[in-house]
C-alpha positions as CSV (number, residue, x, y, z in Angstrom):
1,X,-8.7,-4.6,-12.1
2,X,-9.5,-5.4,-8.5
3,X,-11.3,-2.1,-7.7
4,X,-9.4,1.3,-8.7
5,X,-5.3,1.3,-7.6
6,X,2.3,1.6,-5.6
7,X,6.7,1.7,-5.7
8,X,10.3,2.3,-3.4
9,X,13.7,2.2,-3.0
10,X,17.3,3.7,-1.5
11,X,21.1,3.3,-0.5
12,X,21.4,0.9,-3.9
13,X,24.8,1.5,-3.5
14,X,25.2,0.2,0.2
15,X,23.6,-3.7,-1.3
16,X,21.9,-3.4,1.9
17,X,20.9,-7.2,2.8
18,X,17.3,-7.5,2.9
19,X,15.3,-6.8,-0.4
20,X,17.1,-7.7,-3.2
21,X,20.4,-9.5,-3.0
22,X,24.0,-8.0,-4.5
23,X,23.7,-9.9,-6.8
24,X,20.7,-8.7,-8.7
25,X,21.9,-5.4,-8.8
26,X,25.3,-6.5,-10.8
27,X,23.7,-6.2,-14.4
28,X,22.5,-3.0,-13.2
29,X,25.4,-1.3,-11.9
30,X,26.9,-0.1,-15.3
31,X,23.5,2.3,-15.6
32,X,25.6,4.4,-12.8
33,X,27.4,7.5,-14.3
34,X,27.5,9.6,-17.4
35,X,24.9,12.2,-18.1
36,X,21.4,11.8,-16.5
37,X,18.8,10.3,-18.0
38,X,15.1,11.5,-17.6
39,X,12.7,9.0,-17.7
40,X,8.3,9.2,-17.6
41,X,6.6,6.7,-15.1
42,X,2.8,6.6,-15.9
43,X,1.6,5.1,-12.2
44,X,-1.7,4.1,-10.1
45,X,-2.7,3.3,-6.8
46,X,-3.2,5.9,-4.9
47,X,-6.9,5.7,-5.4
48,X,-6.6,2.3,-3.7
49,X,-3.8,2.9,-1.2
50,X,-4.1,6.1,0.3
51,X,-0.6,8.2,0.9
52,X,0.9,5.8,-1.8
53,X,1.5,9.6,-3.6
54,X,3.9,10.5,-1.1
55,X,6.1,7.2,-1.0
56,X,6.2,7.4,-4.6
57,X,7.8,11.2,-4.7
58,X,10.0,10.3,-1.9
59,X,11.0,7.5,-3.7
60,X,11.9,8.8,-6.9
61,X,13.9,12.0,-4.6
62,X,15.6,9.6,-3.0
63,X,16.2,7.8,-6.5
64,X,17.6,10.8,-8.0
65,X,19.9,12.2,-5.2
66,X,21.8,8.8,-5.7
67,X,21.6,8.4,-9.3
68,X,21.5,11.7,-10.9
69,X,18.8,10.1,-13.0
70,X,15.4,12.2,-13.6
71,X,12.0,10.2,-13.1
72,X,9.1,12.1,-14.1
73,X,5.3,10.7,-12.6
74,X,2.4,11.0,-13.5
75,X,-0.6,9.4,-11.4
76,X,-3.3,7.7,-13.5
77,X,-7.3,7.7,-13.5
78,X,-8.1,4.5,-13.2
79,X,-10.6,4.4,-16.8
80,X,-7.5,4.4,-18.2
81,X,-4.6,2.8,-16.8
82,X,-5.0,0.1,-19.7
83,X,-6.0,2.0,-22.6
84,X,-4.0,5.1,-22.3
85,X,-0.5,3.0,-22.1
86,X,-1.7,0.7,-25.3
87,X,-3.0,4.1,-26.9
88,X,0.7,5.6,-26.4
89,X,2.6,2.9,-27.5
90,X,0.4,2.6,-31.0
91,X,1.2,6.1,-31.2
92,X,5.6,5.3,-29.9
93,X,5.1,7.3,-27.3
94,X,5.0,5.0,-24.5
95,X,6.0,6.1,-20.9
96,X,9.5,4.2,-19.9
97,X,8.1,2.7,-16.7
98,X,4.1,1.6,-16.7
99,X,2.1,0.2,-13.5
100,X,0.4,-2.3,-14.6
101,X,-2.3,-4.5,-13.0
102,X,-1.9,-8.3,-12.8
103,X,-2.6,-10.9,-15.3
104,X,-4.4,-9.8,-18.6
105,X,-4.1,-6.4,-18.0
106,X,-0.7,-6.4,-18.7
107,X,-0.5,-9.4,-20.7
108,X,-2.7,-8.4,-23.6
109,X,0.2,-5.5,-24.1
110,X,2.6,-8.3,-23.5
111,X,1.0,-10.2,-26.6
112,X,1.3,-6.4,-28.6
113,X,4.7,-6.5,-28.4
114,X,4.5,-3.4,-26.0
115,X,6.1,-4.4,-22.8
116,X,10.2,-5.3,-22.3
117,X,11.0,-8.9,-20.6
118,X,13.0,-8.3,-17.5
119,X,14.7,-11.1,-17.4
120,X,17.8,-9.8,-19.4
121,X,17.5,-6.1,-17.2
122,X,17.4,-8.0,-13.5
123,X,18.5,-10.9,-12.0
124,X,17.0,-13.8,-12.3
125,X,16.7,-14.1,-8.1
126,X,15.8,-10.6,-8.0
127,X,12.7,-10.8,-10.4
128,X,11.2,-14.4,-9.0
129,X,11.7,-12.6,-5.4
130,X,9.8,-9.1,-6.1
131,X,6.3,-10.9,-6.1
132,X,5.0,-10.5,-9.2
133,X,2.9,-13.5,-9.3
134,X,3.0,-16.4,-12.0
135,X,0.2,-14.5,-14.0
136,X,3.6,-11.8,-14.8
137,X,5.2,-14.6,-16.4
138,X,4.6,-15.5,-20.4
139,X,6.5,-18.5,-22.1
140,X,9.5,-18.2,-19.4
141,X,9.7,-14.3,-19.4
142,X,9.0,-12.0,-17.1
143,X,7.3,-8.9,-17.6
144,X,7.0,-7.5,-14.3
145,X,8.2,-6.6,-10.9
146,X,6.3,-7.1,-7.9
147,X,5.2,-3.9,-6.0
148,X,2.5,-4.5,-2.8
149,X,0.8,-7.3,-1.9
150,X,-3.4,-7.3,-2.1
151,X,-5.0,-10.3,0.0
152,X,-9.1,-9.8,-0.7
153,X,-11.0,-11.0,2.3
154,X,-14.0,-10.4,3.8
155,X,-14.4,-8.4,7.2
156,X,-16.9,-9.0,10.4
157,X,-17.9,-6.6,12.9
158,X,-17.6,-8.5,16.4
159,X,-19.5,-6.4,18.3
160,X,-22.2,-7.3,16.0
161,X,-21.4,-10.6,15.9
162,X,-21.6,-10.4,20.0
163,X,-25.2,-9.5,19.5
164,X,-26.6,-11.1,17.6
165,X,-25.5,-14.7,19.3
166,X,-22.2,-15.3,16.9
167,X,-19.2,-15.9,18.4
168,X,-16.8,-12.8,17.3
169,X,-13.7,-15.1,17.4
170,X,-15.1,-17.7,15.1
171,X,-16.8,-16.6,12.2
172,X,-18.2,-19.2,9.8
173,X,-16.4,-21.3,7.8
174,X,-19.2,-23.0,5.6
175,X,-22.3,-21.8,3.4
176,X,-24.5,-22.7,5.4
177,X,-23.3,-21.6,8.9
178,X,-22.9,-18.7,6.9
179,X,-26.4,-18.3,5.9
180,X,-27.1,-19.2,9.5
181,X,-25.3,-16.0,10.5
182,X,-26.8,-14.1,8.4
183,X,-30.3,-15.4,9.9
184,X,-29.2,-13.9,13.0
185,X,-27.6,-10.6,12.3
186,X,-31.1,-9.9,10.4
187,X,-33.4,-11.2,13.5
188,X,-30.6,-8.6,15.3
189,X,-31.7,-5.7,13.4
190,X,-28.3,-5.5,11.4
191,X,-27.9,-5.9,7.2
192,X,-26.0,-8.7,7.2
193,X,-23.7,-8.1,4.2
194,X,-23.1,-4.9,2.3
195,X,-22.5,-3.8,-1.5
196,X,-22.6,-1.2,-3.9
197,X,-23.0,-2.9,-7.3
198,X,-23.6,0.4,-9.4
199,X,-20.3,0.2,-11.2
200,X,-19.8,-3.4,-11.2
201,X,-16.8,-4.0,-9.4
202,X,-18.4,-5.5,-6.7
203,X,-19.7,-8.6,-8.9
204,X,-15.5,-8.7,-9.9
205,X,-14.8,-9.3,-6.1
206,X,-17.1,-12.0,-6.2
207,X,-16.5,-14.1,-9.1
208,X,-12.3,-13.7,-7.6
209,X,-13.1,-14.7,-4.1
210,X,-16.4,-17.4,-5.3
211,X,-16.0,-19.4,-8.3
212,X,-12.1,-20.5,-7.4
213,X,-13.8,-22.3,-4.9
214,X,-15.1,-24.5,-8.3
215,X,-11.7,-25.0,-9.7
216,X,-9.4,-27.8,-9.0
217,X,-6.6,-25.8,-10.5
218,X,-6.0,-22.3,-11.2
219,X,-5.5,-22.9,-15.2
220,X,-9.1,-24.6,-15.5
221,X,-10.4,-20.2,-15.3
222,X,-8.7,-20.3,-18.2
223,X,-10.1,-22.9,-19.5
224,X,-13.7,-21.7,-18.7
225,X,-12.5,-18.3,-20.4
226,X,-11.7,-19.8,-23.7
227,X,-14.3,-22.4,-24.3
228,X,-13.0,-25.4,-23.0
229,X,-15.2,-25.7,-20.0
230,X,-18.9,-24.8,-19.9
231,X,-20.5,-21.8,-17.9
232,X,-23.9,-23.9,-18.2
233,X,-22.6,-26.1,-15.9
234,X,-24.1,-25.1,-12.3
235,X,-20.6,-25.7,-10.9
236,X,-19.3,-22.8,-12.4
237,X,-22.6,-21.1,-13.0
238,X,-23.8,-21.5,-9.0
239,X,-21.4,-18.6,-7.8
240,X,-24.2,-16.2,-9.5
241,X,-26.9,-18.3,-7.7
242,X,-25.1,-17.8,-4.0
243,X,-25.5,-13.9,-4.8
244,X,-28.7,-14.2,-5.8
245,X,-29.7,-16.4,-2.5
246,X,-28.2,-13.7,-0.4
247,X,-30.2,-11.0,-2.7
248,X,-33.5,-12.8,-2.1
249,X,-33.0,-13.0,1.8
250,X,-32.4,-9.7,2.4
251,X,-28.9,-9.6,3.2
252,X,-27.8,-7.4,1.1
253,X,-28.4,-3.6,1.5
254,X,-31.2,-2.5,-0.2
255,X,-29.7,0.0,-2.0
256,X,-27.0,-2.2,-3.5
257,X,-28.0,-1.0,-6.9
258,X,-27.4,2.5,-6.4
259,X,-23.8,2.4,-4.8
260,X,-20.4,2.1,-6.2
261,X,-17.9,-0.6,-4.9
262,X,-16.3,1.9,-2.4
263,X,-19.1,3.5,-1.4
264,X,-21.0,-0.2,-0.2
265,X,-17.5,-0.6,1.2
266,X,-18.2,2.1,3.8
267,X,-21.4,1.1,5.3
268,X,-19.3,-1.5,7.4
269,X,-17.0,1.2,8.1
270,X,-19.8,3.5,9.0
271,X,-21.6,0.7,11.2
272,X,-24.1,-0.1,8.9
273,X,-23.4,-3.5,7.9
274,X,-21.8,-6.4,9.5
275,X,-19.7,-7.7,6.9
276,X,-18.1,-7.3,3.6
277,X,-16.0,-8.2,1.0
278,X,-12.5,-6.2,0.8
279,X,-9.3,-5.5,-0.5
280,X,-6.0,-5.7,2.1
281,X,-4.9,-2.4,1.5
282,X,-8.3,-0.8,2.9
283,X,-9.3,-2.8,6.2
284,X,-7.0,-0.6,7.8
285,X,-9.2,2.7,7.0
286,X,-12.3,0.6,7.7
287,X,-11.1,-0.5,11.0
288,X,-9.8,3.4,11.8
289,X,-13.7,4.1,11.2
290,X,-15.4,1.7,13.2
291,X,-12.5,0.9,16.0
292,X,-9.7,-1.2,15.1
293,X,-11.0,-4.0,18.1
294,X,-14.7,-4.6,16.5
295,X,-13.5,-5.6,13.4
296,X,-12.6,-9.5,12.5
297,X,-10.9,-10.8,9.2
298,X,-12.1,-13.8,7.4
299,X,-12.0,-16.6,4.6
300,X,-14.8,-16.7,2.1
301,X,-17.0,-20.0,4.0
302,X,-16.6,-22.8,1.8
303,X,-19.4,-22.9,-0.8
304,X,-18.0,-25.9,-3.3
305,X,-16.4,-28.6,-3.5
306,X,-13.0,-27.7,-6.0
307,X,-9.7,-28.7,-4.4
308,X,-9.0,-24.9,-4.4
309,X,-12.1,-24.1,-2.2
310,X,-11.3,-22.8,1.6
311,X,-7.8,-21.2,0.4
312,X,-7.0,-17.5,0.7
313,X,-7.2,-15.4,-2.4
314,X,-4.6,-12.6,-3.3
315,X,-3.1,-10.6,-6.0
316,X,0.0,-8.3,-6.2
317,X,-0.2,-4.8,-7.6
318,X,3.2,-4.1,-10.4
319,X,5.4,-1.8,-12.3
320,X,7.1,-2.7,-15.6
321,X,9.3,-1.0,-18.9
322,X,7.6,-0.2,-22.1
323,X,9.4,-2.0,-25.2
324,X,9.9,1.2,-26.5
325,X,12.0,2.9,-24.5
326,X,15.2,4.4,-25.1
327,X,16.8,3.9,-20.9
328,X,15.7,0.0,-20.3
329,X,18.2,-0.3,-17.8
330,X,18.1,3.0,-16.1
331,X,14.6,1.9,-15.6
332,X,15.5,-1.5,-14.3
333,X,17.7,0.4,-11.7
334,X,14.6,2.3,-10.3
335,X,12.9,-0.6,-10.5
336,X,15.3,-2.4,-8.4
337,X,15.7,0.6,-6.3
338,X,12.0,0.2,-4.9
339,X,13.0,-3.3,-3.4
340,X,15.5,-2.1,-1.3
341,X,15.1,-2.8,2.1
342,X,14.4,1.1,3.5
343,X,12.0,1.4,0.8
344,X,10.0,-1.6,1.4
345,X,9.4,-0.9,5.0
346,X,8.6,2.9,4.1
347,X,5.9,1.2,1.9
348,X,4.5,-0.4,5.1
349,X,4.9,2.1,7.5
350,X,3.6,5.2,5.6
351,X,0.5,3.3,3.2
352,X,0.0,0.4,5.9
353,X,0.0,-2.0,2.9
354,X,2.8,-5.2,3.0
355,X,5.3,-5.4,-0.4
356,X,5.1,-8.2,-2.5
357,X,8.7,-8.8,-1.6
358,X,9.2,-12.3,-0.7
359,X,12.6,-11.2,0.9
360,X,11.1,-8.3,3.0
361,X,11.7,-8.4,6.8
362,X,7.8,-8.4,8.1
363,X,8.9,-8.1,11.8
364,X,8.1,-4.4,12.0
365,X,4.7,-5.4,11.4
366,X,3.1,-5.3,14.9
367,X,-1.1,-4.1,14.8
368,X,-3.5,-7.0,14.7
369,X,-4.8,-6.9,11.4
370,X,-1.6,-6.1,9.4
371,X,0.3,-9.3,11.3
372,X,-3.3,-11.2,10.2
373,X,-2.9,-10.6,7.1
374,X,0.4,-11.8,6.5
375,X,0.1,-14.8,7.9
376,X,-3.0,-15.7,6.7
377,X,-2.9,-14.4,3.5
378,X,0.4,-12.9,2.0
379,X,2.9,-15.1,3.2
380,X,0.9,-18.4,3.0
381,X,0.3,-20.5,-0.2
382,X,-2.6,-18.0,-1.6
383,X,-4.8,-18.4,-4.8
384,X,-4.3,-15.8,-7.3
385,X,-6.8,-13.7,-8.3
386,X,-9.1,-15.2,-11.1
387,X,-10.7,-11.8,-12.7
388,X,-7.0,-11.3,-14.0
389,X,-7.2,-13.9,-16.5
390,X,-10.9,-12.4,-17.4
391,X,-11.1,-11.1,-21.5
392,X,-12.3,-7.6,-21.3
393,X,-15.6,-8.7,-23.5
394,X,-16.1,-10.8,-20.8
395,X,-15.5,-8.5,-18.1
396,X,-18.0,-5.8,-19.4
397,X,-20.2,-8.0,-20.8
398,X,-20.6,-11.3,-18.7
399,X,-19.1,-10.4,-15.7
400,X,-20.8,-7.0,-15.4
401,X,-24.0,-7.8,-16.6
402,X,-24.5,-11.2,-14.8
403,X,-24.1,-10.0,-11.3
404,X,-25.9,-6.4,-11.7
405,X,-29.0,-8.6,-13.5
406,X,-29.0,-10.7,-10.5
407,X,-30.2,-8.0,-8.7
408,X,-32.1,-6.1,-11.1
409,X,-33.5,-8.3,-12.9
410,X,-34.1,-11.4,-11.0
411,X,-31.7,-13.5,-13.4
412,X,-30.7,-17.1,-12.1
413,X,-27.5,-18.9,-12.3
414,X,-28.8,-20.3,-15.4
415,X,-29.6,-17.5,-17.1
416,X,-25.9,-16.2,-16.5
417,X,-24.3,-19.1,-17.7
418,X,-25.8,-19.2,-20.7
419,X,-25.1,-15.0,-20.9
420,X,-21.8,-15.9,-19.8
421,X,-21.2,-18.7,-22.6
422,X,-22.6,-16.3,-25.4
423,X,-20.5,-13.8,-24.7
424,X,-17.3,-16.5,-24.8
425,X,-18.6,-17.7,-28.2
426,X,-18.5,-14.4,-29.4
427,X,-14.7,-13.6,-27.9
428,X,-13.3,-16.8,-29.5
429,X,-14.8,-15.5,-33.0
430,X,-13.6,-12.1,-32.6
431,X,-10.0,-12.9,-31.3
432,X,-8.5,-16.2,-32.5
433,X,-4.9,-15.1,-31.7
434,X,-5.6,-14.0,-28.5
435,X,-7.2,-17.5,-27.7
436,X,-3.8,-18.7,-29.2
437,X,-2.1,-17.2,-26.5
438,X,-4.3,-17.9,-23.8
439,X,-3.8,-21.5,-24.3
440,X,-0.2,-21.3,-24.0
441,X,-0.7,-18.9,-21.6
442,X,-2.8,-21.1,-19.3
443,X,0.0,-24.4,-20.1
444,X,2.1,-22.1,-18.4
445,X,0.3,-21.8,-15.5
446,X,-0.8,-25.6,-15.3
């Protein structure tokens, strides 16, 4: 649930070329004519994408003045994107179309019997193209489509970089030349690094973009989420140490504790920081705040030693049907719709956030940090994002807890592996089916 947070699609009739192909609109065609349908869509993403709002009504005008069909959104606090859809479809009264976030999110719903496989509603090209990721994917069914792509990175003011001694066109690529910087940018007068930690989300970013760097494949997360590895180990346990390290030096803002995620965001924005971790779809406002040329995109510096350490990290944002609706293929169609090819560069030109399309045309794509990001970390061979797979025990109680005690409390990576392995003890008691299906879901995924 990265940090708080997307849709498109015209001229279905034309087939235009790019986007889908013809031919994953053929089992979709026969949703055309006879008496409208109106159809909820329960939605998120504006708080992480701003001006998403206004592609997703033009979408859905666009939608209906070619369809006749009715789509009815409503925009989502993000407390309960996950509980309100689960709530509604106890109670059969599910919206037809539901954003969903990545991975577990979705999946637990998946495992409730409350989300529709798409596999037998859109082609089989169309759905392995829209970007959904392999964490959308249970058993050999889909159960979402793609919707925007969301690289996490971390950010580096050059001018900052420029004086403190760094060279602004090569940030580090190791811990230690890390650290080094760090060193620096302090001696400069600048806070190295900044946070806000009040709400947690920050230490989410962290474990996603640290402790992959400790895998050797993407399934062993899973693995460590069910019991089969141990959090005591300091492999898995040291990502909580490196926080702590950069804590103790005083590279981290001072007030890290009293900040939210977005709000530690904007220091570098504001000038007050020389780096920090980020989500794609906001660099763009940061840069707009500071001056697009001072600010620098980078890889995580290689901490470990896990064949997956050094690679870009991303994720993809989705939109998928509830079990229980009555127009399944009407809301394929809109679905489909939103990977057209006007809609997906809309997407980009009025949010300034790429599709998860793996067919769209990125050639409009012409500022620095947009073209960046593509090719170093949408349209590359990316690591997905780890906290999806995360149990939500784990997530409020491990997660949460480890990296805000860090802080406050002075807790080593010791003491949060052995949190961390307590609180998995006590999910595999509480949830044995659920571990059932993370095993098979993480066989998949091997």
């Amino acid at each position: 649930m990265h940090s708080r947070p997307s849709i498109s699609r015209r001229e279905f009739l034309k087939l235009t070329g790019a986007g889908l192909t013809a031919a994953s609109f053929s089992p979709l065609l026969s949703a055309c004519g006879g008496r409208p349908e109106t159809l909820k869509m329960w939605w998120w993403g504006e708080q992480e994408a701003a001006g998403l709002e206004g592609w997703v009504n033009e979408s859905i005008r666009l939608y209906q003045e070619e369809s006749g069909n009715i789509i009815e959104p409503t925009l989502q606090d993000t407390a309960v994107v996950v509980s309100e859809f689960q709530t509604a479809s106890a109670a059969n009264n599910a919206p037809d179309i539901q954003f969903f976030w990545n991975g577990i999110y979705h999946m637990e719903s998946v495992w409730l019997g409350h989300v529709e496989p798409l596999n037998n509603l859109i082609d089989a090209e169309g759905l392995a193209n829209s970007g959904a990721t392999a964490l959308s994917v249970y058993q050999g069914q889909q159960y979402r489509m793609g919707w925007y792509a969301l690289p996490t990175l971390w950010v580096y003011n050059k001018e900052m970089f420029s004086q403190a001694g760094l060279d602004p066109e090569a940030p580090p690529t190791t811990w230690d030349a890390f650290l080094g910087a760090c060193d620096n940018l302090k001696a400069a007068g600048f806070t190295p690094m900044s946070a806000g930690l009040k709400d947690g989300f920050w230490g989410e970013w962290w474990m996603g973009l640290v402790l992959v760097q400790a895998l050797d494949s993407f399934s062993q997360s899973v693995d460590l989420f069910v019991g089969d590895l141990d959090w005591r180990d300091p492999k898995y346990h040291g990502l909580w140490d490196r926080q702590g390290e950069l804590w103790q030096a005083g590279y981290l803002n001072n007030d890290v504790m009293s900040l939210d995620l977005y709000p530690g965001i904007e220091l570098f924005g504001t000038g007050q920081a020389a780096m920090t971790q980020i989500m794609g779809s906001i660099v763009s406002s940061q840069a707009a705040l500071l001056g697009e040329e001072k600010v620098g995109q980078m890889l995580v510096p290689v901490l470990s030693d896990g064949a997956l350490a050094g690679r870009p990290v991303g994720d993809a944002q989705g939109l998928g049907i509830s079990s229980q609706s009555q127009h399944k293929e009407v809301a394929a169609e809109f679905l489909t719709f939103l990977h057209q090819k006007e809609r997906l560069d809309a997407l980009y030109q009025q949010v300034r956030i790429p599709p998860a399309d793996l067919n769209w045309d990125a050639s409009i794509v012409s500022d620095r940090i947009g073209r960046e990001q593509l090719e170093r970390w949408v349209q590359v061979d990316h690591v997905p994002w780890i906290p999806d797979l995360m149990p939500v025990l784990f997530w409020t109680d491990a997660m949460f807890v480890n990296s805000q005690n860090v802080i406050s409390e002075g807790w080593t990576g010791e003491q949060c592996g052995e949190n961390a392995t307590e609180v998995t003890r006590k999910w595999l008691e509480q949830n044995p089916d659920m571990v059932d299906n993370y095993r098979i879901w993480a066989a998949d995924l091997a």
